[in-house]
Structure formats: C-alpha cells, structure tokens
Residue, then its C-alpha position, 0 to 999 in steps of 0.5 A: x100780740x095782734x097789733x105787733x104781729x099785723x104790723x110785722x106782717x106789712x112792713x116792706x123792708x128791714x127798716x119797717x121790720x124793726x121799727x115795727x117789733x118795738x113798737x109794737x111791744x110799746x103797745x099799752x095792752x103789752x106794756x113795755x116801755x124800753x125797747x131797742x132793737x139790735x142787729x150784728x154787723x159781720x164786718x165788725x161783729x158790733x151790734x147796731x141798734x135800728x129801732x128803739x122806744x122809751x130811750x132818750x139820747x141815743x144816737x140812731x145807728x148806736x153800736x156795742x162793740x163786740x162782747x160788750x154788754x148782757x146781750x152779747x152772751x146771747x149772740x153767743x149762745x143763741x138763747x134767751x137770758x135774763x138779768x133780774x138786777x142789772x145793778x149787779x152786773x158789771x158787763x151791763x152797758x149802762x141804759x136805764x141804768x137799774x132795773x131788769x133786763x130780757x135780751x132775746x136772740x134774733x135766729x136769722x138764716x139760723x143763726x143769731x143775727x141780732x137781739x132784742x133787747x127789753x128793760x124795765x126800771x123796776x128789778x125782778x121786773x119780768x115773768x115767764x108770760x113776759x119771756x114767752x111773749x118776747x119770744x115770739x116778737x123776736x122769732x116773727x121778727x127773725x122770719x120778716x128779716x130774713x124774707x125782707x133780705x132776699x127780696x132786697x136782693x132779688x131786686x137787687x139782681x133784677x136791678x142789675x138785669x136791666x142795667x145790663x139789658x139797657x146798656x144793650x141795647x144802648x150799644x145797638x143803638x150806638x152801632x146803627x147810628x154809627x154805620x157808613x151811608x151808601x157812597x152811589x151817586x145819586x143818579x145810581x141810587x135807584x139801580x143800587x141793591x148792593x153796595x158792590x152795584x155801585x161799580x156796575x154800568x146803567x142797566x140802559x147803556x148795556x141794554x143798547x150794547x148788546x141788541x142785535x142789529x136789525x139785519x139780524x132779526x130777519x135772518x131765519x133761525 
C-alpha cells in the first residue's frame, strides 16, 4: 500500500491519478492483475474507463453505457459489491468473462464519481483483506481527483485573468499608438505647451508690441 499510496500522492493531474491507482494494485506485493478505472461522464452518465492493466483489446476512452454492467449498481448505491461468479450474472459485460469481480465507488465531491473496478479469473477469488484494501485505493483516489479538479480549475481561471489582463493592456498600447502628433510648425514647436498655443503669435513679436517708448521711460512716475 505504500507504493500505491506514494504514487497517488505525486500525481499532478487526473490523468496521473488514475493511472497511478492501477498500477499501483498491479504491485506484485497486492497482487491484482485486472484493474481499470472508471470515471462517470454527467453529460451522458456513461462511465469512461481512463486506466486499466491486465486487459487486452480494450480501447482507451472505453465506455458502458449508463445502467449496463455489475458496476453500475454501485453508482447507484454508492457501496461496495461484490460478484463471487461473474458467469451468473446476466448484466456482467463481458471482461475476463469468468472469474470474480470487486467494483468499489469512487465518493468525488461526495458523490459517486466513478468506479473501480477489479477481476480475477478464479470464482470466490476475493476476501475482506481484498475489500479493505480496494477501499482505501479507491476513497485515496476519490480525495486526489477531486484535489486534481479544483486546481485544474483554479489555473483555469488564473488562465483566463491573464488573458484578460493582456488583452488590457494590448488595448492601451493600441490607443497610444493611435493618438493624432502635434500639428505646430516646427518653428513653433518649442513655444508650444499646449495644443491650443499653437493659435498664439511668437512670445518675440509680442514682446516688441508692447515695450514702452523711450520718451516714456524718462517721464517721472
């Protein structure tokens, strides 16, 4: 279990999660051989497996339709169940197509979310050590896949501030970029503080109109 529990622990994404769960039951110390994973599609309350070992010609993204298959009862009843003699049951969709089956609830956002999903090819395969164990896989799976899902959407929004954020400032850029140049002559340019100085006469020839005579500079005052 410490193998299956370190590898939980790292994975990074949902993806890793899962793939992580089976094989970490696939460790030779456990000992199971077929393994799959299966998480519940809301849009059309199919299950989609997402990992699986020991199973040959399945298709990656397999799905059972909704209410098909031993492990759908437990979607519904959010329990464990176990199948002794798959041979006797008619909704066994076919995997090993004998043996025994465990199919274990995944309890995401406290609702079943999934299921895992164990076979063996011998009937009567499995005990309560094997129901415990498979418990715990599946409830450290449950916490990893929901943490696995917030922080995919916590980046998602961060993703989505700076998109926003960026289009911003492009839009700023874009502005300043686009505003009209001065239309002073250049010989005015200097004098110029304000666009509306532009209509003004040289500070020089304004200067000259309005020094006083010298006549006027000796009158006494």
């Amino acid at each position: 279990m410490l193998r299956l529990s370190t590898g939980i622990a790292a994975a990074q994404d949902e993806d890793q999660v899962c793939d992580a769960i089976v094989q970490g039951l696939r460790d030779e110390h456990i000992g199971y051989s077929f393994v799959g994973l299966f998480l519940l599609d809301p849009a059309t309350g199919d299950r989609v497996m997402r990992a699986a070992v020991g199973w040959s010609g399945l298709p990656a993204g397999w799905r059972v339709p909704a209410g098909q298959g031993l492990s759908a009862t437990v979607l519904e009843t959010g329990r464990i169940q176990y199948t002794p003699d798959v041979t006797k049951e008619p909704r066994y969709v076919p995997g090993l197509s004998s043996g025994s089956e465990v199919d274990v609830p995944l309890l995401i956002d406290g609702v079943p979310g999934g299921v895992l999903v164990v076979e063996s090819d011998r009937p009567q395969a499995f005990g309560e050590e094997d129901f415990a164990i498979l418990t715990a896989a599946a409830n450290q799976g449950s916490i990893a896949i929901t943490r696995a899902r917030l922080l995919a959407e916590q980046q998602g929004l961060l993703a989505a501030e700076r998109r926003r954020a960026d289009e911003q400032a492009a839009l700023v850029a874009s502005l300043a970029t686009s505003r009209p140049s001065s239309s002073c002559p250049s010989s005015w340019r200097r004098c110029c503080r304000v666009p509306s100085a532009c209509s003004a006469p040289p500070a020089g020839s304004w200067q000259r109109s309005t020094r006083r005579p010298a006549s006027w500079r000796s009158l006494p005052t």
